[in-house]
C-alpha positions as CSV (number, residue, x, y, z in Angstrom):
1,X,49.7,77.9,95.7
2,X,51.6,77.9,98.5
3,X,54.4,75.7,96.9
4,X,54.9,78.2,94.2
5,X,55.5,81.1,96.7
6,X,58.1,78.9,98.6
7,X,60.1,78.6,94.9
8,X,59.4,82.7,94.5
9,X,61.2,83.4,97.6
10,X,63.7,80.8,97.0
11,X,64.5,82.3,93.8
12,X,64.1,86.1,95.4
13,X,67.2,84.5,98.2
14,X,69.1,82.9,95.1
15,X,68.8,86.4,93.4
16,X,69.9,88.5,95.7
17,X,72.8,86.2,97.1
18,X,74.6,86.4,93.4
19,X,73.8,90.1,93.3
20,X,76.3,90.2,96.4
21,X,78.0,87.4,95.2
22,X,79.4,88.3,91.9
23,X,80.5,92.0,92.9
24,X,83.0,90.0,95.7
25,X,84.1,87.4,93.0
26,X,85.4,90.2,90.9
27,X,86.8,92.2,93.7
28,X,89.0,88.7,94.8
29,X,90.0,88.7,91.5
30,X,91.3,91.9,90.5
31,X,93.3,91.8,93.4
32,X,94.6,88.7,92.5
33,X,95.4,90.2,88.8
34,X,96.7,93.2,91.0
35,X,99.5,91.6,93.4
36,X,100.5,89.4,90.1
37,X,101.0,92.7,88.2
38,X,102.7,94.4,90.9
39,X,105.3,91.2,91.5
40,X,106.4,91.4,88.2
41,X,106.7,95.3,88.1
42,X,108.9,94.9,91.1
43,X,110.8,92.1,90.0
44,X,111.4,93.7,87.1
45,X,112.4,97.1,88.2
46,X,114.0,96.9,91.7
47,X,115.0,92.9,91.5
48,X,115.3,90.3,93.5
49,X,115.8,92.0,97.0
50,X,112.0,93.5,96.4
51,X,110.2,90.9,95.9
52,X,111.8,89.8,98.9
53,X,110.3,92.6,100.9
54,X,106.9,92.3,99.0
55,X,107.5,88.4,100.1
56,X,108.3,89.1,104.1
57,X,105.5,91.7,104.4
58,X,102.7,90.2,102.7
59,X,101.9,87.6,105.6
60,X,101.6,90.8,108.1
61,X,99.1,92.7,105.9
62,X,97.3,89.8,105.4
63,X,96.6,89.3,109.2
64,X,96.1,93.4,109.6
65,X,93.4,92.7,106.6
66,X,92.1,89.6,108.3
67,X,91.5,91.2,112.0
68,X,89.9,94.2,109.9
69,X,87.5,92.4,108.8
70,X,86.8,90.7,111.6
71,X,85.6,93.1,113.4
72,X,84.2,94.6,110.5
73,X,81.8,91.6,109.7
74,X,81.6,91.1,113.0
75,X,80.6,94.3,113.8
76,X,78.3,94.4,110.3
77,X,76.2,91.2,111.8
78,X,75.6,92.1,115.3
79,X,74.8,95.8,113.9
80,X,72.4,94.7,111.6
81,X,70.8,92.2,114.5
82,X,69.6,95.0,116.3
83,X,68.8,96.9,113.3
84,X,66.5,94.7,112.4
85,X,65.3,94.7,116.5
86,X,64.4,98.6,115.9
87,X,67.1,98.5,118.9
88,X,68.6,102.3,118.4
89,X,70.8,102.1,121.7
90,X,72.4,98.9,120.8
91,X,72.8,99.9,117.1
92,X,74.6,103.3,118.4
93,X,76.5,101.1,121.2
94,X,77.9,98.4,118.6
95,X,79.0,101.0,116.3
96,X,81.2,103.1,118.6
97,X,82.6,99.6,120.0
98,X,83.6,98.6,116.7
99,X,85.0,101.9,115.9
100,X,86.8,102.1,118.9
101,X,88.2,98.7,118.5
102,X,89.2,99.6,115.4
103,X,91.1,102.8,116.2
104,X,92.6,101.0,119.5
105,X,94.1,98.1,117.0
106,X,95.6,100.4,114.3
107,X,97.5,102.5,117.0
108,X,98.7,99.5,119.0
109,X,99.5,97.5,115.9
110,X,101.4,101.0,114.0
111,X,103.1,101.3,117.2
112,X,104.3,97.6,117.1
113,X,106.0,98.0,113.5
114,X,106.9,101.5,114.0
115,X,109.0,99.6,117.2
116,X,109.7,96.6,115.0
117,X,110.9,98.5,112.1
118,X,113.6,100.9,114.2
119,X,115.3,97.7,115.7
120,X,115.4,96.6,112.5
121,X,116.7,99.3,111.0
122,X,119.1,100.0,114.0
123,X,120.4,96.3,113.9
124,X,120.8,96.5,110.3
125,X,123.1,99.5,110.8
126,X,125.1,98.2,113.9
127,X,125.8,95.2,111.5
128,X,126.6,97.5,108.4
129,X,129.4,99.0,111.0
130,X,130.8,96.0,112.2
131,X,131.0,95.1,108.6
132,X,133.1,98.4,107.6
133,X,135.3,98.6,110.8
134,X,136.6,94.7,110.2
């Protein structure tokens, strides 16, 4: 008896992992389908100096994505901890650190491109001068 309740569960844990599992898969690839889509719209349409752009920034929203979840999953586990603790402080607690963290990051990291991307811009035209006055 007690074997056959051991393989319920087991197939209750397999159940519900695919149930999370497969909605993820299909997520991952539409995305995929997505960027492939949008690469060829852009090379198409504006060229080669697009997908350029597409090319430089992609690395930087991947990391932006990556520390989101991070902290999100992070966040997500420990939450869920003292969820499952009946822990009402440290539920409340985790969630306004996460959020917090969250908010912090996306002004300090907007305010790094915003900074990034002037300079840029203002090099680019310093350059665009010299170019023209020569």
């Amino acid at each position: 008896m007690s074997g056959s309740l051991v393989a319920q569960e087991n197939k209750q844990v397999a159940r519900t992992f695919w149930r999370f599992a497969i909605p993820s898969i299909i997520a991952m690839l539409v995305s995929g389908v997505y960027q492939i889509i949008d690469g060829i719209f852009v090379g198409y349409f504006v060229g080669e100096q697009g997908l350029a752009g597409i090319n430089l920034a992609l690395p930087l929203l991947s990391v932006i994505i990556g520390l989101g979840l991070l902290v999100g999953m992070g966040g997500g586990s420990v939450l869920s901890n003292f969820r499952g603790e009946n822990n009402t402080q440290a539920v409340s607690r985790t969630l306004s650190t996460a959020l917090y963290l969250m908010i912090i990051s996306g002004v300090i990291i907007s305010g790094l491109l915003l900074i990034w991307g002037t300079c840029c811009y203002i090099c680019k035209e310093e350059k665009m001068r010299l170019v023209v006055t020569i």
